[in-house]
C-alpha positions as CSV (number, residue, x, y, z in Angstrom):
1,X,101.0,102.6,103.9
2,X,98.3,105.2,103.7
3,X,97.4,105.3,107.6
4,X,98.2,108.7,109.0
5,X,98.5,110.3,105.3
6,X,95.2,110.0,103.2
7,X,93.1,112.5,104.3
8,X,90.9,112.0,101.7
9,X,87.6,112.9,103.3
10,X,88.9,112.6,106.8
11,X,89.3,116.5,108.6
12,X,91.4,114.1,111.8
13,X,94.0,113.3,109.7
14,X,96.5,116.7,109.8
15,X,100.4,117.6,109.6
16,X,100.5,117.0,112.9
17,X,99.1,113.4,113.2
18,X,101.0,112.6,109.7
19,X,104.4,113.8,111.6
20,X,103.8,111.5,114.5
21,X,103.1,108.8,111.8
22,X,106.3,108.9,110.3
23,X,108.4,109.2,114.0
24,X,106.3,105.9,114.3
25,X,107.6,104.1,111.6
26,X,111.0,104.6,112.3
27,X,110.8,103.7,116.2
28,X,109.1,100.7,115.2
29,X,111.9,100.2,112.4
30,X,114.8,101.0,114.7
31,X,113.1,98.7,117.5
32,X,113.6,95.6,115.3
33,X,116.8,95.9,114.6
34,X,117.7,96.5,118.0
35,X,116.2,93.4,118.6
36,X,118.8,92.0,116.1
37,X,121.2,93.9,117.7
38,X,120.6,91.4,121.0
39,X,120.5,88.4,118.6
40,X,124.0,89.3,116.9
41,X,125.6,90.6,120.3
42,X,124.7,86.9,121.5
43,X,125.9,85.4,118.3
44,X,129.6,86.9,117.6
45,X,131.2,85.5,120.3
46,X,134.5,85.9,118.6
47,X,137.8,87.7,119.7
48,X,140.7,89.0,117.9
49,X,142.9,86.1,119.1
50,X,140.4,83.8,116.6
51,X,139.3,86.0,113.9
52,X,141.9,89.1,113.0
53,X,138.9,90.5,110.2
54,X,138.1,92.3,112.7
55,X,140.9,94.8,112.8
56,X,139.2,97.2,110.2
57,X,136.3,97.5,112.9
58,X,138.6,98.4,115.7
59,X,140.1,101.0,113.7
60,X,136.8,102.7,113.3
61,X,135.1,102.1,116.8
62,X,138.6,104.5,118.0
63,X,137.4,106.7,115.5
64,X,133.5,107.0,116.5
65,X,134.4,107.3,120.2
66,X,136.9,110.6,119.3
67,X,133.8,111.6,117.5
68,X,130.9,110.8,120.2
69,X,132.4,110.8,123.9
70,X,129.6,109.6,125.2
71,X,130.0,105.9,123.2
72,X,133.3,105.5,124.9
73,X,131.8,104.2,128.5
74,X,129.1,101.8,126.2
75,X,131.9,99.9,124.7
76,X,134.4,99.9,127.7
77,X,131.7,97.6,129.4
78,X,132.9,95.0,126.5
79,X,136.2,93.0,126.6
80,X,138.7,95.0,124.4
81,X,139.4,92.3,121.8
82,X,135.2,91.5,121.1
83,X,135.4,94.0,118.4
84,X,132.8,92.4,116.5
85,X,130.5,92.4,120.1
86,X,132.1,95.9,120.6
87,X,130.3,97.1,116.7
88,X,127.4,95.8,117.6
89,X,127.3,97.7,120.9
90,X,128.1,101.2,119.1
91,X,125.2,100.2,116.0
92,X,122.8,99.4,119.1
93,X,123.3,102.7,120.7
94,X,123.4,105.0,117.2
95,X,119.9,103.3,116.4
96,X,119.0,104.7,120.2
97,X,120.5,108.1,119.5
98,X,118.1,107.7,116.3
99,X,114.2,107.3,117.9
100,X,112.3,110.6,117.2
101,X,109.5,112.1,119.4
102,X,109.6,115.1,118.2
103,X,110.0,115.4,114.1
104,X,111.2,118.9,114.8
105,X,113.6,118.6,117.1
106,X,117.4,118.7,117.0
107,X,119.1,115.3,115.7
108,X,120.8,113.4,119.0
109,X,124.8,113.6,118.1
110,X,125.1,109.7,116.7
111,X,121.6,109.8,115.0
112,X,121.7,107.5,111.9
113,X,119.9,110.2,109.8
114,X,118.5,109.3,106.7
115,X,119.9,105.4,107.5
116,X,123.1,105.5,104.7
117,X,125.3,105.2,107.6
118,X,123.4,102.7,109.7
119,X,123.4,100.4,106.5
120,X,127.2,100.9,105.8
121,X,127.8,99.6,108.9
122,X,125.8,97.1,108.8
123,X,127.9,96.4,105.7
124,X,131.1,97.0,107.1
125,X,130.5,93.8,109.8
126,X,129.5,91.4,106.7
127,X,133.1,92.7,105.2
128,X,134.9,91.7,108.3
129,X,133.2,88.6,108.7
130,X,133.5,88.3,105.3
131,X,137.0,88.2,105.4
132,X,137.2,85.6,108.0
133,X,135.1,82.9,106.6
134,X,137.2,80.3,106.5
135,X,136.2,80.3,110.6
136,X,133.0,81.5,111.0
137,X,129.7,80.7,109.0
138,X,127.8,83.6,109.5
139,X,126.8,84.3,106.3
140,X,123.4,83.8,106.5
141,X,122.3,85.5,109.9
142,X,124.2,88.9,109.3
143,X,123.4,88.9,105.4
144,X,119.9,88.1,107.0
145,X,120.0,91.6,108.5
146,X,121.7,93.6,105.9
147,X,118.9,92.2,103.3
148,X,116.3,93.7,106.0
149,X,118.4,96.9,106.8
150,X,118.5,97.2,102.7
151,X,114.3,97.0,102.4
152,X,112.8,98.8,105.5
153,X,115.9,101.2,106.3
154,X,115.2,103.6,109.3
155,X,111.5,104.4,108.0
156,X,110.1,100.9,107.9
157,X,107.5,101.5,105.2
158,X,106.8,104.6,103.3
159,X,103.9,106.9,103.7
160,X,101.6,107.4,101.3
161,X,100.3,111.7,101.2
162,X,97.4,111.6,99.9
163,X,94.4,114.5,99.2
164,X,91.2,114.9,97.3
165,X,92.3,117.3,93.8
166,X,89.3,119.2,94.9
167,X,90.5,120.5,98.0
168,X,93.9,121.2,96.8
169,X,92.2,123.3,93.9
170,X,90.5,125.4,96.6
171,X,93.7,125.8,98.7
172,X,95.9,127.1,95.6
173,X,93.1,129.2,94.9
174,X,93.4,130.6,98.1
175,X,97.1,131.3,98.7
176,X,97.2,132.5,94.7
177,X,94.7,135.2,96.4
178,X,96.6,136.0,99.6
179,X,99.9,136.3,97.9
180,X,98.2,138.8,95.3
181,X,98.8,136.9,92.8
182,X,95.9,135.7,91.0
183,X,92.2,135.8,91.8
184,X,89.2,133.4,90.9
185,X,91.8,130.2,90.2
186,X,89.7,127.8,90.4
187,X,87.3,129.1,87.7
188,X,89.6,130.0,85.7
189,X,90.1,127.1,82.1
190,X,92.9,125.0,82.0
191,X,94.9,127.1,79.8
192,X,94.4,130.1,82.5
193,X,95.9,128.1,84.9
194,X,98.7,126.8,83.7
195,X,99.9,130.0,82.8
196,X,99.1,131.5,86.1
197,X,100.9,128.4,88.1
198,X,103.9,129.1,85.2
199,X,104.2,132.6,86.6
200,X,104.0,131.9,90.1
201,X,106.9,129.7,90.0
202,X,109.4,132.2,91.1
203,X,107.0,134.0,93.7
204,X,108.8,134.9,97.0
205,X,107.3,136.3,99.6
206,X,105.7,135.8,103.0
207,X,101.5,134.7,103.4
208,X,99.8,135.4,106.3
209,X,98.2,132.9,107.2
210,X,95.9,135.0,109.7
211,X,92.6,135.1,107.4
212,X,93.5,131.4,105.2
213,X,91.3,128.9,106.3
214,X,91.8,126.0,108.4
215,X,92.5,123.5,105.9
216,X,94.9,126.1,103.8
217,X,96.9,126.5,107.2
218,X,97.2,122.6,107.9
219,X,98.3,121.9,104.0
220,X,101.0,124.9,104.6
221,X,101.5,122.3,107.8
222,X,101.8,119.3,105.8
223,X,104.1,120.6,103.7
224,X,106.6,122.2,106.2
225,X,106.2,118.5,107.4
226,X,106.8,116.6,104.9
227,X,110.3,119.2,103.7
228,X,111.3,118.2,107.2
229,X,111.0,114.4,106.9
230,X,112.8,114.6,103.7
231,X,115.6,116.2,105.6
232,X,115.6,114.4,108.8
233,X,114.4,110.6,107.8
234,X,115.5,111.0,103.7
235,X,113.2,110.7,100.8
236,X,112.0,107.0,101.2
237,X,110.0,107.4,104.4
């Protein structure tokens, strides 16, 4: 998708409307598979006493609730032996502990992160059900879900950055200037430049960004934004 991150001749589209973009996308990703969350939760109807491939899962709730406290009161309001309903439960509240406001902000403890987790366990119930087949034909609802899990992840579709050359000539021109490094970039021939951006690659230091103008500052923006998603969503959002 390009909406929220081609500013190609549109000044409204900025970090900040490109960061809500992307906390978009993954609450409208996590919203629909909370939504087969409720359709599984209705569908595994299945205890221990019927289907013992469930064992492995019980195993790991014990370990998730020593890890997050607060998931211990979520699954006590599910009978003891529904450890299939009982996984669901703790996926459905780790995909809650996942919707973003704030790109910034601090992860919620139980936050599915870049989604690797949310998928293995997503994985982890096709194993157990796996392993009781010969009872319950399920294959085609939960595979269902991982297939979807596997496509759209946490970040539902992935944002497309996008900026005229033109203006990003005129912004490294600019911050080549205010970190003393080169002057006159942009008229410089190809050959000049690639030997000036070859140089700069080990620049450290800070830029003010007090006299860069407002598009310089909002690409600096982007950019901060877009190292943060990598971090907090993972590369494919």
């Amino acid at each position: 998708s390009w909406m929220g991150g081609d500013r190609d001749g549109n000044p409204y589209v900025t970090a900040p409307v490109t960061a809500q973009t992307l906390c978009r996308h993954r609450n409208a990703a996590i919203d629909h598979h909370l939504s087969y969350c409720r359709k599984m939760y209705d569908y595994l109807t299945i205890s221990l006493h019927a289907a013992g491939g469930g064992e492995i899962l019980r195993d790991r709730l014990n370990a998730a609730t020593a890890k997050w406290p607060d998931l211990a009161p979520v699954l006590e309001a599910v009978g003891p032996r529904e450890v299939y309903r009982r996984w669901i439960r703790m996926i459905e509240w780790r995909l809650g502990r996942s919707r973003v406001v704030d790109l910034f902000a601090e992860a919620a403890p139980g936050d599915y992160g870049a989604g690797a987790e949310f998928e293995a366990d997503v994985v982890a119930l096709c194993d157990a059900l796996q392993a009781d087949r010969d009872g319950l034909l399920v294959d085609n609802e939960v595979q269902g879900w991982l297939d979807l899990v596997r496509v759209f992840g946490l970040h539902l579709t992935r944002l497309d950055i996008r900026q005229d050359s033109r203006r990003y000539l005129e912004v490294i021109s600019e911050l080549l200037s205010a970190g003393d490094v080169a002057s006159g970039f942009a008229d410089m021939s190809e050959e000049e430049k690639l030997k000036v951006l070859s140089s700069s690659l080990g620049f450290v230091g800070g830029i003010s960004v007090a006299n860069l103008s407002p598009l310089a500052v909002d690409t600096l923006e982007l950019y901060k934004t877009l190292q943060r998603a990598f971090v907090r969503f993972g590369p494919n959002c």
